[in-house]
C-alpha positions in Angstrom: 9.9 -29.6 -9.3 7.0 -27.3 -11.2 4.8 -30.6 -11.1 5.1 -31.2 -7.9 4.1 -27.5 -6.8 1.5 -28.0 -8.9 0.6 -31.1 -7.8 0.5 -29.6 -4.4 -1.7 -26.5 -5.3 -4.6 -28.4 -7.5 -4.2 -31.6 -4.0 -8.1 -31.6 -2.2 -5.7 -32.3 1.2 -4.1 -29.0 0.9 -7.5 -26.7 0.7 -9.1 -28.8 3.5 -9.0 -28.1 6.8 -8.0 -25.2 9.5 -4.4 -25.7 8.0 -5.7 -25.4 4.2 -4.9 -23.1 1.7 -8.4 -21.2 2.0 -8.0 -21.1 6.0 -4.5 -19.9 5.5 -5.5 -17.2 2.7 -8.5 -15.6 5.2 -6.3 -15.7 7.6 -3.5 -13.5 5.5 -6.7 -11.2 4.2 -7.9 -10.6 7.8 -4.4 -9.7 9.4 -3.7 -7.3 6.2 -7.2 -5.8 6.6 -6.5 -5.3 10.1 -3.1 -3.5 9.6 -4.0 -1.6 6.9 -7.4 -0.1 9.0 -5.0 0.6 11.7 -2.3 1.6 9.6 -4.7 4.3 7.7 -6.4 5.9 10.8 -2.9 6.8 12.1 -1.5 8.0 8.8 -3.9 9.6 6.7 -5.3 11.9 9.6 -1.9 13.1 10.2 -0.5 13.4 6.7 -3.8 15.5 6.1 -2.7 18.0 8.6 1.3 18.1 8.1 0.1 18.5 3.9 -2.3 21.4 5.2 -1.1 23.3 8.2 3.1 22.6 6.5 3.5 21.7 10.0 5.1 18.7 11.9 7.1 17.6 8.5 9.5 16.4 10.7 7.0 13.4 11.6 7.1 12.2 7.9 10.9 12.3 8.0 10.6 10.3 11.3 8.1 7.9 9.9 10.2 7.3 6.8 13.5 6.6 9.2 11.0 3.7 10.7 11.8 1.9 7.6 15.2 1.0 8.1 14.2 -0.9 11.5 14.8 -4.6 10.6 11.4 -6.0 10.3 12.1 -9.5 11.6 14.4 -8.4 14.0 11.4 -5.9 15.7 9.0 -9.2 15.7 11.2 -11.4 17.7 11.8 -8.2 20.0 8.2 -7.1 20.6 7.5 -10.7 21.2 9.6 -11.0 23.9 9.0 -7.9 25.3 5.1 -7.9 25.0 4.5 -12.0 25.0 4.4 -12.3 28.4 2.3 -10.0 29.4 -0.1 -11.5 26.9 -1.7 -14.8 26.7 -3.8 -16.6 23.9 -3.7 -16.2 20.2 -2.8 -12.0 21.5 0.8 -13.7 21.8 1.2 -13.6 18.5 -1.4 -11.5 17.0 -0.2 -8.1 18.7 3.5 -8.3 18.3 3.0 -8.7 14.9 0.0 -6.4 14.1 2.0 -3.5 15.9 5.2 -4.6 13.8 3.1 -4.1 10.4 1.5 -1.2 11.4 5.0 0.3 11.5 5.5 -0.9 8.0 2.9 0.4 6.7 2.2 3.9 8.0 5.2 5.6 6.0 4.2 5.0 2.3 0.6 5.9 3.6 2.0 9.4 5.6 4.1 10.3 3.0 1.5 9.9 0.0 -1.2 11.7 1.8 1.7 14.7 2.7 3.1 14.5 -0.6 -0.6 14.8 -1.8 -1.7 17.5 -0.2 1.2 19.6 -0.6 1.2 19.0 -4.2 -2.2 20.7 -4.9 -1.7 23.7 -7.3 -1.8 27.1 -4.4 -3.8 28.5 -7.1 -6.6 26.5 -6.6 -6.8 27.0 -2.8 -6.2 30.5 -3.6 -10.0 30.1 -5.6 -11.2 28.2 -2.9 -10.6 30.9 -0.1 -11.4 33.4 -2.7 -15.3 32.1 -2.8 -15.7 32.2 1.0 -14.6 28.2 1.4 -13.5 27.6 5.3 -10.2 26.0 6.1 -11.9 22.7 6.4 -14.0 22.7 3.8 -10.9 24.0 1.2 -9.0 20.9 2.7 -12.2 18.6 2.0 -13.7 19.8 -1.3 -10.3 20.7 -3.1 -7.2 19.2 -1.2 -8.0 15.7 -0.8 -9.5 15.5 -4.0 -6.1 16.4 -5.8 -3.9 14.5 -3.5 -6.2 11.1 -4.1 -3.4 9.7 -6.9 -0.7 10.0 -4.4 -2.9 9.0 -1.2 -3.6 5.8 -3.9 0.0 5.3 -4.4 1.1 5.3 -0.6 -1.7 2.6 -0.2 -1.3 0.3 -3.0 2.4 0.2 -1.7 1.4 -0.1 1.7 -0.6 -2.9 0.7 2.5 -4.6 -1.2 4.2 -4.4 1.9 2.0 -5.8 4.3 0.8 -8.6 2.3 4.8 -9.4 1.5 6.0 -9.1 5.2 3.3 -10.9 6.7 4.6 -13.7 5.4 7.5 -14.1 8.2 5.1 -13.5 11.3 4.6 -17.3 10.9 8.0 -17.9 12.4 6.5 -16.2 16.0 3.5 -18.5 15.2 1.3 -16.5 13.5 -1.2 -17.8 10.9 -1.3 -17.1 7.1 0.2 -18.1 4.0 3.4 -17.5 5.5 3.0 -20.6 7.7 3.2 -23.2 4.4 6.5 -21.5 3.9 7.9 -22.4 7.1 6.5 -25.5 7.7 7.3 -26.5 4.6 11.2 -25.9 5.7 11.0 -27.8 8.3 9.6 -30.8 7.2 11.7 -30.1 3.7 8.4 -30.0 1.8 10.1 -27.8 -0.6 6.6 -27.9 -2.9 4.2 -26.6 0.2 7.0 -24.1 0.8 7.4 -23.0 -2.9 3.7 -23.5 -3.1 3.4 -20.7 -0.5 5.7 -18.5 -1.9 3.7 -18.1 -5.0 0.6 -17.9 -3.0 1.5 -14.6 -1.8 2.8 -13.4 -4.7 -0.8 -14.1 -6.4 -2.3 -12.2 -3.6 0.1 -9.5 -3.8 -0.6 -9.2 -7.4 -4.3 -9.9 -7.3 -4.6 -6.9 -4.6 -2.5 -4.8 -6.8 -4.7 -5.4 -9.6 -8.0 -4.6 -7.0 -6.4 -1.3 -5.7 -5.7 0.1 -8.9 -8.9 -0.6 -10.5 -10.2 1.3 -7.2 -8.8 4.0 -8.1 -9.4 4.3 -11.2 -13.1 4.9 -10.6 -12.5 7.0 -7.5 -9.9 9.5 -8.9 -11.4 12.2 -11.2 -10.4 11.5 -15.1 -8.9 15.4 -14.8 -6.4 13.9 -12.6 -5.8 10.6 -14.1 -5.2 12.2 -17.5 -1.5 11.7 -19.3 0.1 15.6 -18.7 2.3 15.0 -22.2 -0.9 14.7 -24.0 -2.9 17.3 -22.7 0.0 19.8 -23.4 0.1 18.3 -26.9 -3.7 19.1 -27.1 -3.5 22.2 -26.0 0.3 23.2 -28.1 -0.9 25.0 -31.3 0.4 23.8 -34.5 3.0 26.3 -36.1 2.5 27.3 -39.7 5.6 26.9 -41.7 7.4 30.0 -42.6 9.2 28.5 -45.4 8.6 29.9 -48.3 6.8 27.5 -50.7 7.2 27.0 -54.9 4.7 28.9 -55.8 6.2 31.8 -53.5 9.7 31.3 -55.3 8.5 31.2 -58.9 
């Protein structure tokens, strides 16, 4: 069976083409792009202010409920809600989009919040102190402390999207997710394994992108282990017990 997924992954035949594996892997980059845009101009604007303002928390409980919606069942829903007032490749490209979106605006609104709320009320207390503005305490000090967990919600996010894009094939849509169902049902059980760890190289390859992101983007400061700054800074005790030289 591992030979023949192989076999399937290294074919010419299965990278050529509209149906090929690089077709099929722009396709999956472009819809998770597109979500993730979407996804990010809805969250992050609003987790900013909730984090901020401590208002409207109730929107980050209400965007975490979201979650619990079956994702598959909210697909074939939307698509039969929206699909015939739509026509072309919007058929399946909205339904799906607006599905994702869903998906992924929780982990992004609840690490921006979490962020922001987190910073130390000592430092915005400096910030105000030195004449900085609302804004400019929210942009110059806020934002810069809650980067880690804004990182967080979008490396999840990320997982997420590129994972659950996989079943939008079964309304049609294109990606790596469609090797996985085709394969099923022709019984091509290597294209369909072959798929599945497709997009769990992605997933991991993206991982590896997004982390490296932010570790040039996040301030050392913050990126620093806690346990061994405190050890740095923990002065070493000098024994009390009284040595042979004290006894003699």
């Amino acid at each position: 069976m591992t030979s023949s997924i192989i076999e399937w992954l290294t074919s010419a035949s299965s990278w050529q083409g509209d149906g090929g594996i690089g077709a099929r892997l722009l396709e999956h980059l472009m819809y998770t792009a597109i979500v993730l845009v979407l996804a990010a101009a809805i969250a992050i604007p609003l987790g900013l202010w909730v984090g901020h303002t401590g208002r409207g928390r109730w929107l980050v409980s209400l965007a975490n409920a979201l979650r619990a919606v079956p994702t598959l069942g909210l697909l074939f829903a939307l698509v039969l809600w929206l699909g015939p007032r739509l026509s072309g490749e919007l058929y399946f490209l909205l339904p799906s989009v607006i599905v994702l979106v869903l998906l992924a605006v929780p982990p992004l609104l609840s690490g921006t919040y979490a962020g922001v709320e987190a910073v130390d009320p000592a430092a915005r207390d400096a910030a105000k102190g030195v004449g900085l503005s609302s804004g400019q305490v929210l942009r110059q000090v806020e934002i810069p402390c809650a980067l880690p967990l804004m990182l967080s919600g979008l490396r999840s996010a990320l997982l997420q999207v590129v994972a659950t894009a996989t079943i939008a094939a079964y309304v049609g849509l294109g990606g790596l997710g469609r090797f996985i169902i085709d394969g099923l049902a022709v019984q091509d059980y290597a294209q369909t394994a072959g798929g599945a760890v497709l997009v769990a190289l992605l997933a991991v390859l993206l991982d590896l992108v997004a982390s490296s992101v932010g570790r040039l983007v996040v301030s050392p400061g913050l990126r620093a282990d806690p346990t061994r700054a405190t050890r740095r800074r923990t002065p070493l005790r000098r024994s009390t017990a009284p040595t042979t030289g004290d006894i003699a």
